[in-house]
N, CA, C and O atoms as CSV, one atom per row, in Angstrom:
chain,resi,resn,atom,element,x,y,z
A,1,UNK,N,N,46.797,31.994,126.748
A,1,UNK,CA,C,46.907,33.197,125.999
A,1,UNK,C,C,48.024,34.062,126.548
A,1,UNK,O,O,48.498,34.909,125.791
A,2,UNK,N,N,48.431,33.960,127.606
A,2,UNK,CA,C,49.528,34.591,128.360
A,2,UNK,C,C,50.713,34.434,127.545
A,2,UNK,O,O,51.386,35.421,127.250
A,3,UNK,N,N,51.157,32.756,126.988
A,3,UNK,CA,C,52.027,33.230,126.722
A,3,UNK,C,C,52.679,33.257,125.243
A,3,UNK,O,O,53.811,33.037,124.812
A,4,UNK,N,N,51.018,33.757,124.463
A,4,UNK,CA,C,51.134,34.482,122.964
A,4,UNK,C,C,51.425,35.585,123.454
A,4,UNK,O,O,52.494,35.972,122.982
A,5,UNK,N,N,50.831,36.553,124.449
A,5,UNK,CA,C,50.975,37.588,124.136
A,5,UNK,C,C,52.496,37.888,124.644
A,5,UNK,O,O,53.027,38.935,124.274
A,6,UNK,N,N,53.238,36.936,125.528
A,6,UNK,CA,C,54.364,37.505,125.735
A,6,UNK,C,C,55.523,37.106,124.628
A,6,UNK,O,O,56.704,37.448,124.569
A,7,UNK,N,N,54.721,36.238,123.759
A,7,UNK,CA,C,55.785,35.775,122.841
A,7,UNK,C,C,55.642,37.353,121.560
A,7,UNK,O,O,56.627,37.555,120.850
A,8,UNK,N,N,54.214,38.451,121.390
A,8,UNK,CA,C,54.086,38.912,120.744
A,8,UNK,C,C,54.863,40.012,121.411
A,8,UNK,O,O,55.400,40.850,120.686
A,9,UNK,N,N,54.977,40.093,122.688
A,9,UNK,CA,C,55.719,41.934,123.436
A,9,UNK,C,C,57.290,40.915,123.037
A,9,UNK,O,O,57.887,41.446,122.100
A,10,UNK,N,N,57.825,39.952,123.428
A,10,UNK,CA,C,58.888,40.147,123.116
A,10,UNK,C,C,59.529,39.905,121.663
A,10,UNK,O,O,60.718,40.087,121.403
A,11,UNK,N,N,58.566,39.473,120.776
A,11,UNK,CA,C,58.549,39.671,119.057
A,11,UNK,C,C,58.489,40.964,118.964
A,11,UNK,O,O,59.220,41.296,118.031
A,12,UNK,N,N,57.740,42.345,119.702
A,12,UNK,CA,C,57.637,43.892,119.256
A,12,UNK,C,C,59.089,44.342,119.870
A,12,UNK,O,O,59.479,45.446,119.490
A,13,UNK,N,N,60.080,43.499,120.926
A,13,UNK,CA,C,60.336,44.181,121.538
A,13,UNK,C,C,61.902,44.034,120.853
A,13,UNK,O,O,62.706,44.965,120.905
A,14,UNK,N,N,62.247,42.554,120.122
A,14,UNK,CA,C,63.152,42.207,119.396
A,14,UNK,C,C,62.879,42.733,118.070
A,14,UNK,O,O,63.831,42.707,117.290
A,15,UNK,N,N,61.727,43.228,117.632
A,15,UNK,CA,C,61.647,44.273,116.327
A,15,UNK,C,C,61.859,45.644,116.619
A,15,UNK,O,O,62.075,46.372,115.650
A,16,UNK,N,N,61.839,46.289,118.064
A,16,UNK,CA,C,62.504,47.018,117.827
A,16,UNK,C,C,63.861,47.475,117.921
A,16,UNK,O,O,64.379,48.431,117.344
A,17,UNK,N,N,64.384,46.628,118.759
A,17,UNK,CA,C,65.748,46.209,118.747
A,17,UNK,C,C,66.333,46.320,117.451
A,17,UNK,O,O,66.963,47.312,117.085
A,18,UNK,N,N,66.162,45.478,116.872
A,18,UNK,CA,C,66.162,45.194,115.286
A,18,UNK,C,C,66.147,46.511,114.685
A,18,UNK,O,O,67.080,46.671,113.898
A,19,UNK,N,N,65.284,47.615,114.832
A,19,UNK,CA,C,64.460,48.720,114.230
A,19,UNK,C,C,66.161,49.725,114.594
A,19,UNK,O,O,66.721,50.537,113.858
A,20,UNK,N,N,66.460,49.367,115.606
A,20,UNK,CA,C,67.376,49.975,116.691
A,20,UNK,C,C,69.136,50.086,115.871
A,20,UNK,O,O,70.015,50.917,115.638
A,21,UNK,N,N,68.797,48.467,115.667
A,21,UNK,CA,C,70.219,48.100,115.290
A,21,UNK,C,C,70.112,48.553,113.584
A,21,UNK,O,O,71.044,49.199,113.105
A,22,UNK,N,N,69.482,48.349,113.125
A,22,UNK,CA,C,69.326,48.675,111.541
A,22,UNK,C,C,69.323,50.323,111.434
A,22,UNK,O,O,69.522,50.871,110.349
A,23,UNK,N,N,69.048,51.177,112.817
A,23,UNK,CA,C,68.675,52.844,112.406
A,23,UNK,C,C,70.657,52.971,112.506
A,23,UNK,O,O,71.485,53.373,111.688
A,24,UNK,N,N,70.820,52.272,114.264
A,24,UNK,CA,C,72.555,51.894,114.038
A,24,UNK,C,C,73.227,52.069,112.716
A,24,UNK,O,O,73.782,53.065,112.251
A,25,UNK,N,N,72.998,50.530,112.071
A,25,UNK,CA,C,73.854,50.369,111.132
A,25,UNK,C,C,73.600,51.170,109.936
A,25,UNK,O,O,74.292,50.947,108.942
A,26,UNK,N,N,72.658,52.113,109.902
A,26,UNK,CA,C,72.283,53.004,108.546
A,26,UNK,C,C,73.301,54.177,109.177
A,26,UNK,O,O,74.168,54.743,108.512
A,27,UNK,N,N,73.036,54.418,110.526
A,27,UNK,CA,C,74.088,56.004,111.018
A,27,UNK,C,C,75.707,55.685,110.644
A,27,UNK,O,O,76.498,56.499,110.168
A,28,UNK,N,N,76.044,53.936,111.074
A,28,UNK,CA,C,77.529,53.644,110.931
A,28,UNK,C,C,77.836,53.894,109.382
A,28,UNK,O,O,78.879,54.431,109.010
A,29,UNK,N,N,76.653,53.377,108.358
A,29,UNK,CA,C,77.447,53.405,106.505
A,29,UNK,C,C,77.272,54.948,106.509
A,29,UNK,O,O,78.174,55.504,105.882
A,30,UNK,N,N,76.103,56.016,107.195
A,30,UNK,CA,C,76.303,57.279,107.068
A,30,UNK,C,C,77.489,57.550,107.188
A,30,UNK,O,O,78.226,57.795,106.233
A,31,UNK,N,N,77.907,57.540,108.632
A,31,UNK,CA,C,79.270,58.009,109.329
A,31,UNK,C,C,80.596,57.411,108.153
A,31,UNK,O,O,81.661,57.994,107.950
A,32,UNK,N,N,80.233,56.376,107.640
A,32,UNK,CA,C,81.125,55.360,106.784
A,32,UNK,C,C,81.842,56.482,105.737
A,32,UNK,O,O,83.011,56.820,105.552
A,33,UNK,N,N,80.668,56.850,105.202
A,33,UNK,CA,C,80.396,57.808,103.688
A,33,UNK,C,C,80.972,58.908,103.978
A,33,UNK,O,O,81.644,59.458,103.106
A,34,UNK,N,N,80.853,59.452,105.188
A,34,UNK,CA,C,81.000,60.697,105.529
A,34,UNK,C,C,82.315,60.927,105.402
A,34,UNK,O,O,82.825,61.796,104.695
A,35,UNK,N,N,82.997,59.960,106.254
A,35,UNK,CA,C,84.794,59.511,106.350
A,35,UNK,C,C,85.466,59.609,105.208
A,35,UNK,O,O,86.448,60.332,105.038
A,36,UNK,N,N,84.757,58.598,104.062
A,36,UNK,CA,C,84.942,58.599,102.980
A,36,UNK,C,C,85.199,59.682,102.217
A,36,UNK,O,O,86.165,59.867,101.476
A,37,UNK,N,N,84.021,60.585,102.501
A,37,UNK,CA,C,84.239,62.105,101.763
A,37,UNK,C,C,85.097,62.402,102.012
A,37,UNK,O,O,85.996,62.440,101.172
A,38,UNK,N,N,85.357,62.886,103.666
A,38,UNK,CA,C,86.159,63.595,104.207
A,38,UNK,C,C,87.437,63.254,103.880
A,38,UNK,O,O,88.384,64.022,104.052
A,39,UNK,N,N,87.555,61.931,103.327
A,39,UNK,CA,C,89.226,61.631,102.982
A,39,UNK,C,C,89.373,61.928,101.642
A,39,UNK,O,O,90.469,62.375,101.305
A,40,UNK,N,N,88.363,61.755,100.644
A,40,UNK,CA,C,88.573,62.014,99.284
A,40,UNK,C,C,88.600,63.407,99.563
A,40,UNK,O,O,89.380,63.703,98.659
A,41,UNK,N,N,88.314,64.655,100.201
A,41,UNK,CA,C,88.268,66.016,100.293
A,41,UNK,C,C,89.443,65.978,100.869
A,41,UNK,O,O,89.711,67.170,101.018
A,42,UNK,N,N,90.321,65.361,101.290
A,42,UNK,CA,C,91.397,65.643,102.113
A,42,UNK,C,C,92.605,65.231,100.716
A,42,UNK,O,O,93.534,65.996,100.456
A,43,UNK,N,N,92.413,64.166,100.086
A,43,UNK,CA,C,93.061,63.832,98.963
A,43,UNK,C,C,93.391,65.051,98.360
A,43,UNK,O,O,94.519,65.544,98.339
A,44,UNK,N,N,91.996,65.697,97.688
A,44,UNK,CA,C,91.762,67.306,97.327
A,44,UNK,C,C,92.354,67.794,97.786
A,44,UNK,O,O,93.245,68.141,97.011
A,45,UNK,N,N,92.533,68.189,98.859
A,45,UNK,CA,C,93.422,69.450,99.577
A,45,UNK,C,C,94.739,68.803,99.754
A,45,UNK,O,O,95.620,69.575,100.132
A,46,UNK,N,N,94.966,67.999,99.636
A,46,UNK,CA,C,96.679,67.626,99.355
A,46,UNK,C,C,97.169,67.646,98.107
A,46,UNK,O,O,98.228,68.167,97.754
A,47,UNK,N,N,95.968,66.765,97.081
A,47,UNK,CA,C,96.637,67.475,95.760
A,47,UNK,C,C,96.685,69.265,95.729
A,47,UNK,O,O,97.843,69.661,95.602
A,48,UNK,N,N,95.608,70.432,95.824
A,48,UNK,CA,C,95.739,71.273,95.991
A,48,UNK,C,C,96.643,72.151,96.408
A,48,UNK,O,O,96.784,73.113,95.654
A,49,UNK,N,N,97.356,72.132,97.442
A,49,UNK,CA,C,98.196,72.154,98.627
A,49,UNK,C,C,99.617,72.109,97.605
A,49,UNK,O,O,100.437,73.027,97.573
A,50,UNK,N,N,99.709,70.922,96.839
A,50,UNK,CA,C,100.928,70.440,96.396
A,50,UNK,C,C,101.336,71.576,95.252
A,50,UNK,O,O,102.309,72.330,95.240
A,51,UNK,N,N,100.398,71.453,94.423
A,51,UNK,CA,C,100.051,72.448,93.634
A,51,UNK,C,C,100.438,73.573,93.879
A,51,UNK,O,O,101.272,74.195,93.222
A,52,UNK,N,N,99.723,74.040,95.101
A,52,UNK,CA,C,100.233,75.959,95.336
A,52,UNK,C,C,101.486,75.774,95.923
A,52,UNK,O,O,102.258,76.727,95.816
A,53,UNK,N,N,101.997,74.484,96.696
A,53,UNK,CA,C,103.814,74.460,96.580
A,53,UNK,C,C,104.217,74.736,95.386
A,53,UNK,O,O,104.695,75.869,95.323
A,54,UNK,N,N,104.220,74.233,94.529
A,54,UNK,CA,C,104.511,74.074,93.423
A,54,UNK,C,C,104.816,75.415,92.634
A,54,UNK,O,O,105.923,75.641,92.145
A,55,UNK,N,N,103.801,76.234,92.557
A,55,UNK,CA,C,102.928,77.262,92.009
A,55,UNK,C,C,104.164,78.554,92.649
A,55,UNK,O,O,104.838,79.350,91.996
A,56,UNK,N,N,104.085,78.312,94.336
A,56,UNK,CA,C,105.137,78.785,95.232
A,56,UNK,C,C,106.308,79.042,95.086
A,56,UNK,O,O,107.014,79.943,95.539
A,57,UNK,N,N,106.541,78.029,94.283
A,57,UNK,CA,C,108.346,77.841,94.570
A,57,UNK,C,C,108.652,78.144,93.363
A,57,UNK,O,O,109.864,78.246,93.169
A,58,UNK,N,N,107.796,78.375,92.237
A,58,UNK,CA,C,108.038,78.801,90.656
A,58,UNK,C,C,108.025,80.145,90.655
A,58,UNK,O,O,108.725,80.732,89.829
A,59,UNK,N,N,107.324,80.786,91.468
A,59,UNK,CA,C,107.394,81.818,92.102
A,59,UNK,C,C,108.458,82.681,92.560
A,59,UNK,O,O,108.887,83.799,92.273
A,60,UNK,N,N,108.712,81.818,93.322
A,60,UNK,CA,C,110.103,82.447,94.480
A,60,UNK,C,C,110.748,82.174,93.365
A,60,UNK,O,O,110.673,83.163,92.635
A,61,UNK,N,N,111.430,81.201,92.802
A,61,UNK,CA,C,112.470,81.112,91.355
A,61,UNK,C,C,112.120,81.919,90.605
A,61,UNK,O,O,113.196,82.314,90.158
A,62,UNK,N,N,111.131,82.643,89.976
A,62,UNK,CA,C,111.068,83.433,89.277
A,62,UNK,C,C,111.300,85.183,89.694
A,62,UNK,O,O,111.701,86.098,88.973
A,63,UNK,N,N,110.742,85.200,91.587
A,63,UNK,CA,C,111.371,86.142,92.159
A,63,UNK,C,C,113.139,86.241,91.844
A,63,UNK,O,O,113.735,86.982,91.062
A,64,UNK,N,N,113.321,85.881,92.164
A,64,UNK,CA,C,115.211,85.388,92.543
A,64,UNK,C,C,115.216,85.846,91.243
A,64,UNK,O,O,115.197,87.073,91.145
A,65,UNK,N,N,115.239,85.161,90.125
A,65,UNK,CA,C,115.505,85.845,88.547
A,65,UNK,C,C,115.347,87.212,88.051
A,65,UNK,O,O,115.996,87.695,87.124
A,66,UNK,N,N,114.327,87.875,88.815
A,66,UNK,CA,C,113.700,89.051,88.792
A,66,UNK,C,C,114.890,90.281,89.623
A,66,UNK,O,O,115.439,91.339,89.313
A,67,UNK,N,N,114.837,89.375,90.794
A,67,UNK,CA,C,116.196,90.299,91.742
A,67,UNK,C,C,117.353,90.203,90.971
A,67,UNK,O,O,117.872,91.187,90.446
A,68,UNK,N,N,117.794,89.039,90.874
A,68,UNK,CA,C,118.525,89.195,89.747
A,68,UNK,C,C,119.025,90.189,88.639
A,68,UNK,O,O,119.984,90.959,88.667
A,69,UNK,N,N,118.149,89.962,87.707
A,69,UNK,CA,C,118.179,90.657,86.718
A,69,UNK,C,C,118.225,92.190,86.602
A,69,UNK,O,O,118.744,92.800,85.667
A,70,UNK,N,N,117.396,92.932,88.057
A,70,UNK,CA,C,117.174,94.408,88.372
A,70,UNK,C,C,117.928,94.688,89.208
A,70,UNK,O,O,117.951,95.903,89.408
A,71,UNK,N,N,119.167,93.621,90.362
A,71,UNK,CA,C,120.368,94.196,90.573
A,71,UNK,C,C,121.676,94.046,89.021
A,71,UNK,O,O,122.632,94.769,88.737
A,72,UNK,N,N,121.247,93.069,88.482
A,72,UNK,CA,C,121.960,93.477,86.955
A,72,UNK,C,C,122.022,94.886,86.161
A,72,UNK,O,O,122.975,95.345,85.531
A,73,UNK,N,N,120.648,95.482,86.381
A,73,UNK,CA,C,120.177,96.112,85.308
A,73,UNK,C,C,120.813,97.654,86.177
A,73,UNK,O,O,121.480,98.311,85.378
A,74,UNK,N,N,120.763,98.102,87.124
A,74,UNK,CA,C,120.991,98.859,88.167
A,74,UNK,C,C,122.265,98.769,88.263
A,74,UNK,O,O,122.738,99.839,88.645
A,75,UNK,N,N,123.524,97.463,87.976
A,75,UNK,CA,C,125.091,97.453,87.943
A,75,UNK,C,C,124.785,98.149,86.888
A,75,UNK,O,O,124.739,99.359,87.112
A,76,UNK,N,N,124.479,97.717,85.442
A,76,UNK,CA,C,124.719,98.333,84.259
A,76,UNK,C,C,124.538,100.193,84.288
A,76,UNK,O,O,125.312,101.114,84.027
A,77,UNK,N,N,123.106,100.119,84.747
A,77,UNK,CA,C,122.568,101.463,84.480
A,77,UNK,C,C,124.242,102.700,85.403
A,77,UNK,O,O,124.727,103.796,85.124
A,78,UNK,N,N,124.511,101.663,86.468
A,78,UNK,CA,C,125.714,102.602,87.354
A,78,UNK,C,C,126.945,102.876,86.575
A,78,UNK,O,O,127.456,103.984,86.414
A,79,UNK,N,N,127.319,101.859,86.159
A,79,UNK,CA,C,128.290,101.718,85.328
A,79,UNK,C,C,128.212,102.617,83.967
A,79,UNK,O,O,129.072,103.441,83.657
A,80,UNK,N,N,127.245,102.376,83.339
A,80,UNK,CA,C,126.557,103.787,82.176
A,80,UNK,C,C,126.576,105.028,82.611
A,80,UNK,O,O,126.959,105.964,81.909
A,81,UNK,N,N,126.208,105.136,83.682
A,81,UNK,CA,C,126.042,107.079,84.349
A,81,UNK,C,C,127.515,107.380,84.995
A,81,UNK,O,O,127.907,108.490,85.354
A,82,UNK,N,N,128.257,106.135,85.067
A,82,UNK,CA,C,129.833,106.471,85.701
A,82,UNK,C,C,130.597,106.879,84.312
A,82,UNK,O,O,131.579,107.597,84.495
A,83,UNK,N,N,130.309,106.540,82.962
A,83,UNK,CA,C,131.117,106.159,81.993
A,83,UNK,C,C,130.247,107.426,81.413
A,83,UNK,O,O,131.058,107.869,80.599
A,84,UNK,N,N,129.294,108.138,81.343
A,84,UNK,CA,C,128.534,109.333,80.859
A,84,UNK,C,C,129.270,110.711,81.341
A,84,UNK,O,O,129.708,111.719,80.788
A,85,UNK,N,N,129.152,110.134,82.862
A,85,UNK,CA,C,129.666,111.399,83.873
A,85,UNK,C,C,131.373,111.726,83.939
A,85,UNK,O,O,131.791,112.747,84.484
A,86,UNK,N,N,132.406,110.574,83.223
A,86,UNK,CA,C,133.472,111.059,83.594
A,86,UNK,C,C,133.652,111.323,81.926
A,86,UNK,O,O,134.762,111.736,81.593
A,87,UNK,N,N,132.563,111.098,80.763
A,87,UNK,CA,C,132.806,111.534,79.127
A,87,UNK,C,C,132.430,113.390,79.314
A,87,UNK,O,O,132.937,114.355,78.742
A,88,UNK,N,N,131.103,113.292,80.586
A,88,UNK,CA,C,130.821,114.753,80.332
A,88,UNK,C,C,132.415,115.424,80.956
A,88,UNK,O,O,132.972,116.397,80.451
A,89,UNK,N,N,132.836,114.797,81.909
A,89,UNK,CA,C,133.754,115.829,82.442
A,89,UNK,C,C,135.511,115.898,81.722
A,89,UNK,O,O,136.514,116.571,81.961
A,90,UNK,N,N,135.333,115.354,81.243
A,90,UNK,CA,C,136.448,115.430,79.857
A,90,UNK,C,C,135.930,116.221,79.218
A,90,UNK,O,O,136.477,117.287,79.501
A,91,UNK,N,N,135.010,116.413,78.334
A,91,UNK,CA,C,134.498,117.123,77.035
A,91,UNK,C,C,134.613,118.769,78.191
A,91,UNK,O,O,135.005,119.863,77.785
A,92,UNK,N,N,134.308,118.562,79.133
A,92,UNK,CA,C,134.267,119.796,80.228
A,92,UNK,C,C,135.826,120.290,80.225
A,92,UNK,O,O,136.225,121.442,80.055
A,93,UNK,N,N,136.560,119.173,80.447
A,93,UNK,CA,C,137.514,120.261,80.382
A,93,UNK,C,C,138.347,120.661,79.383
A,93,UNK,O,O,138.952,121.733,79.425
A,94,UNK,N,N,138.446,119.671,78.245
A,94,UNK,CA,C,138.467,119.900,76.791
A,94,UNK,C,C,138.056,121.673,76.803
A,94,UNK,O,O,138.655,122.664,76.387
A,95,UNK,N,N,136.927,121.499,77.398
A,95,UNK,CA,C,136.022,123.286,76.327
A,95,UNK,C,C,136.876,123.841,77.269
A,95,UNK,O,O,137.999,124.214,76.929
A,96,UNK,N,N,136.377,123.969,78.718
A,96,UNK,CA,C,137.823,125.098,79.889
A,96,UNK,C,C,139.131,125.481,79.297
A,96,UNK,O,O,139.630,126.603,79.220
A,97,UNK,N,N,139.660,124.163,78.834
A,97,UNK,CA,C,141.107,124.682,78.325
A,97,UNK,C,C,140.978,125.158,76.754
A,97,UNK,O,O,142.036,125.518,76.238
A,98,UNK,N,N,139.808,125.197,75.952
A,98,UNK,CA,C,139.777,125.666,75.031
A,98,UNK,C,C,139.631,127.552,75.300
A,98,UNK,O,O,140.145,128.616,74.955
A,99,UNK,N,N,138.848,127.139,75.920
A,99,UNK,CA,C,138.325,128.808,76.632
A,99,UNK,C,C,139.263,129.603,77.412
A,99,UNK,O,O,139.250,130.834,77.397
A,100,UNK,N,N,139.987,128.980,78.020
A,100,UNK,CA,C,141.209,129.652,78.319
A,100,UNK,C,C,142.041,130.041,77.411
A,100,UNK,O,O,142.269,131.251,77.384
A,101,UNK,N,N,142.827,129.048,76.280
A,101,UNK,CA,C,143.617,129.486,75.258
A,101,UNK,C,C,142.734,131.012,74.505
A,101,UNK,O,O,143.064,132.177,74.285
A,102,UNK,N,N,141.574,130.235,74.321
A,102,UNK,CA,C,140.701,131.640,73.275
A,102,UNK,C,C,140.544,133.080,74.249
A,102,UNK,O,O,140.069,134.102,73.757
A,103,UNK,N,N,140.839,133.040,75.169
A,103,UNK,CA,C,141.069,133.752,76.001
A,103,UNK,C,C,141.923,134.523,76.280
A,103,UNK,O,O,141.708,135.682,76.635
A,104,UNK,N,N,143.330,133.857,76.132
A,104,UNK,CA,C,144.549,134.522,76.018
A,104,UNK,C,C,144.954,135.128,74.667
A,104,UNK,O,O,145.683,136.047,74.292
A,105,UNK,N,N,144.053,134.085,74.027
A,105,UNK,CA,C,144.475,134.622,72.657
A,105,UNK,C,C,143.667,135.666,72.115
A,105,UNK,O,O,144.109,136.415,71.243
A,106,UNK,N,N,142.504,135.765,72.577
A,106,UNK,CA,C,142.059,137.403,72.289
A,106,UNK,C,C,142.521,138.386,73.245
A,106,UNK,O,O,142.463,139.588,72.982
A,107,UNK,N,N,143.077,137.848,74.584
A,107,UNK,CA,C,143.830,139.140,75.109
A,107,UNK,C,C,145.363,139.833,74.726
A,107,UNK,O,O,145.898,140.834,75.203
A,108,UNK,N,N,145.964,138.638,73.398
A,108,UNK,CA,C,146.592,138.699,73.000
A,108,UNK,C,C,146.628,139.416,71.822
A,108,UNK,O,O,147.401,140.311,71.480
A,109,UNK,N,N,145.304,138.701,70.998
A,109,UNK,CA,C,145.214,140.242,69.899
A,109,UNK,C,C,144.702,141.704,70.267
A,109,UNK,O,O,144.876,142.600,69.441
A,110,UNK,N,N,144.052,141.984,71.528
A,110,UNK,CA,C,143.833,143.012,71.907
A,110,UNK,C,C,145.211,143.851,72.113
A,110,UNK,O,O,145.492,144.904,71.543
A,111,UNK,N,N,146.000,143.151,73.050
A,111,UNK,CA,C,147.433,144.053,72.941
A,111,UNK,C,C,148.133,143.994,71.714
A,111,UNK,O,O,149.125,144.713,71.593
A,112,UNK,N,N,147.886,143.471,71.052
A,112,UNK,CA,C,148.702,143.539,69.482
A,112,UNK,C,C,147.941,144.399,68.749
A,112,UNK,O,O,148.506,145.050,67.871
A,113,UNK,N,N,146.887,144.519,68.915
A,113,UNK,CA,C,145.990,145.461,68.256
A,113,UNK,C,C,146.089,147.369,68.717
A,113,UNK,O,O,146.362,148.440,68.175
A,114,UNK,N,N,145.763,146.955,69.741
A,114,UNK,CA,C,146.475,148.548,70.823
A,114,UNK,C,C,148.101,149.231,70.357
A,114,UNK,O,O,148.545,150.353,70.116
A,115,UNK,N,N,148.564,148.011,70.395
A,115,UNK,CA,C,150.417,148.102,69.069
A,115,UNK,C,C,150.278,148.480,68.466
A,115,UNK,O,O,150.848,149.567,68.363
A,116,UNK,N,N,149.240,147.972,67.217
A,116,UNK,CA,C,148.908,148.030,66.075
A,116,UNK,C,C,148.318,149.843,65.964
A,116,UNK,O,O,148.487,150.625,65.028
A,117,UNK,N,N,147.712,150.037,67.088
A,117,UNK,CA,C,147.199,151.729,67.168
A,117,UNK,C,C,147.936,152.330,67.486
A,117,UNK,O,O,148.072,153.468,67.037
A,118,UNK,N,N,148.716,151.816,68.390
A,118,UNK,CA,C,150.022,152.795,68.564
A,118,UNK,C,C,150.942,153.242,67.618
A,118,UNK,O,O,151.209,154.315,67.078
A,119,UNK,N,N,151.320,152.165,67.582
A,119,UNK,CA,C,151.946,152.279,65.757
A,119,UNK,C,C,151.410,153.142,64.755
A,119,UNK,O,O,152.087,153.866,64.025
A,120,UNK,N,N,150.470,153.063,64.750
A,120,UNK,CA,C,149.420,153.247,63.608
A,120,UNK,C,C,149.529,154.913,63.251
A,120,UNK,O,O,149.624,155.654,62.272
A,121,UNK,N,N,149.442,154.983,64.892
A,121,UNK,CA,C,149.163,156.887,65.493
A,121,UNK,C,C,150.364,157.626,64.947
A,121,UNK,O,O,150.522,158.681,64.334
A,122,UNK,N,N,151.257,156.535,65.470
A,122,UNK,CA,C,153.025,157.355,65.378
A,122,UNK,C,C,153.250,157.303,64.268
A,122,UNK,O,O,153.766,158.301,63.764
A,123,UNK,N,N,152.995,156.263,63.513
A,123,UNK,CA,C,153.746,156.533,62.452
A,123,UNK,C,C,152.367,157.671,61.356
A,123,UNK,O,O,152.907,158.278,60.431
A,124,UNK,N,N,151.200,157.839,61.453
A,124,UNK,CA,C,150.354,158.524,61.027
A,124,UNK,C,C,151.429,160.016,61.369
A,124,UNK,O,O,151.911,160.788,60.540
A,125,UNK,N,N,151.547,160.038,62.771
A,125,UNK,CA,C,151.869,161.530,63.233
A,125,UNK,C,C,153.554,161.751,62.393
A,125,UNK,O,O,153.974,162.816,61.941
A,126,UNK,N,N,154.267,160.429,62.379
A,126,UNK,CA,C,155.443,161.162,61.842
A,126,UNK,C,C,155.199,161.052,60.141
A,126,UNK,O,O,155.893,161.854,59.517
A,127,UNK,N,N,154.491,160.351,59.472
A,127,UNK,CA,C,154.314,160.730,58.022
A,127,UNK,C,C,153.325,162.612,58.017
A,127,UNK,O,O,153.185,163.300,57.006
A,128,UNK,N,N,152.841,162.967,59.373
A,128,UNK,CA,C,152.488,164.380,59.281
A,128,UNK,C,C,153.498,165.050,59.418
A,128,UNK,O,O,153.236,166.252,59.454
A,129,UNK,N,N,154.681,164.784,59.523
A,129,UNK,CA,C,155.787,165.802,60.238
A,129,UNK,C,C,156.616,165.356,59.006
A,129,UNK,O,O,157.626,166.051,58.889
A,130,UNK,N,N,156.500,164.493,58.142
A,130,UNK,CA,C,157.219,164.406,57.405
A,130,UNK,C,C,156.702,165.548,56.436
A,130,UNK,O,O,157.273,166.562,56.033
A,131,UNK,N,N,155.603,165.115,56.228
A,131,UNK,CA,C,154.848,166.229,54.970
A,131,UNK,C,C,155.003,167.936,55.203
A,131,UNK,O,O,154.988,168.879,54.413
A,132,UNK,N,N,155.180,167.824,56.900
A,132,UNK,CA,C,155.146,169.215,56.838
A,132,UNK,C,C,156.651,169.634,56.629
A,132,UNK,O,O,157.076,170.752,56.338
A,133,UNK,N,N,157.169,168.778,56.789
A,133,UNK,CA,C,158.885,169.011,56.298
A,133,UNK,C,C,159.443,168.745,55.016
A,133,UNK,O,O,160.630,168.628,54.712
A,134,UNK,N,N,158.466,168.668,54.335
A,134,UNK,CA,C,158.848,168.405,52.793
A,134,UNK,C,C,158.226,169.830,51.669
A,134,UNK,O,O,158.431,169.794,50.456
C-alpha cells in the first residue's frame, strides 16, 4: 500500500504542478492580450497623434495666411490714411490760400470803399459849395 499511496501524493503533486503550469499559461495569454491591447491602443495613439500633426500644421498654414493677410490689410489701411492725410492737407491749403486772397480782397474793398467815402464826402461838400455859389 506504500507504494499507491506514493504513486497518489506524487499524482496530487504532478496535478498540481499541472494546476501551476495551466494558472501560468492562463497569466502568459492574459499578459498576451494585454500586449495586444496595449499595441492596438498604441496604433490609436499614433493614428491620433498623426492626425493632430496634421490638424497642426493646417493650422500653422492657416496662421501664416492670417499674418499674412493682416500685415496686408494694415500696408493697405497705411497707405489709405497716407493718401487721406496728404488729400486733407491739399484741400487745407487750397482753403488757406483761398482765405488769404478773400482776405486781401475784402481789405481791399474796405479801402476802396473808405475812397469811395471820401470821395463821396468831397464831392457831396463841393456840390454844397457849388449850390451855395450858384
Amino acid at each position: 500500500m506504500g507504494g499507491i499511496s506514493y504513486l497518489k501524493m506524487e499524482n496530487e503533486i504532478l496535478n498540481k504542478i499541472l494546476n501551476k503550469l495551466n494558472q501560468l499559461e492562463e497569466n502568459q495569454n492574459n499578459t498576451l492580450e494585454k500586449i495586444n491591447q496595449l499595441e492596438e491602443n498604441q496604433d490609436d495613439i499614433k493614428k491620433d497623434t498623426n492626425k493632430i500633426f496634421l490638424i497642426l500644421e493646417d493650422m500653422r498654414n492657416t496662421d501664416i495666411l492670417l499674418s499674412e493677410g493682416i500685415i496686408n490689410l494694415n500696408d493697405k489701411i497705411d497707405r489709405d490714411l497716407l493718401d487721406i492725410k496728404n488729400e486733407f492737407k491739399s484741400r487745407a491749403e487750397i482753403i488757406e490760400k483761398a482765405v488769404k486772397e478773400n482776405s486781401q480782397k475784402v481789405n481791399d474793398l474796405n479801402n476802396n470803399l473808405l475812397l469811395v467815402q471820401e470821395v463821396t464826402a468831397q464831392n457831396y461838400l463841393d456840390i454844397t459849395r457849388i449850390k451855395k455859389v450858384m
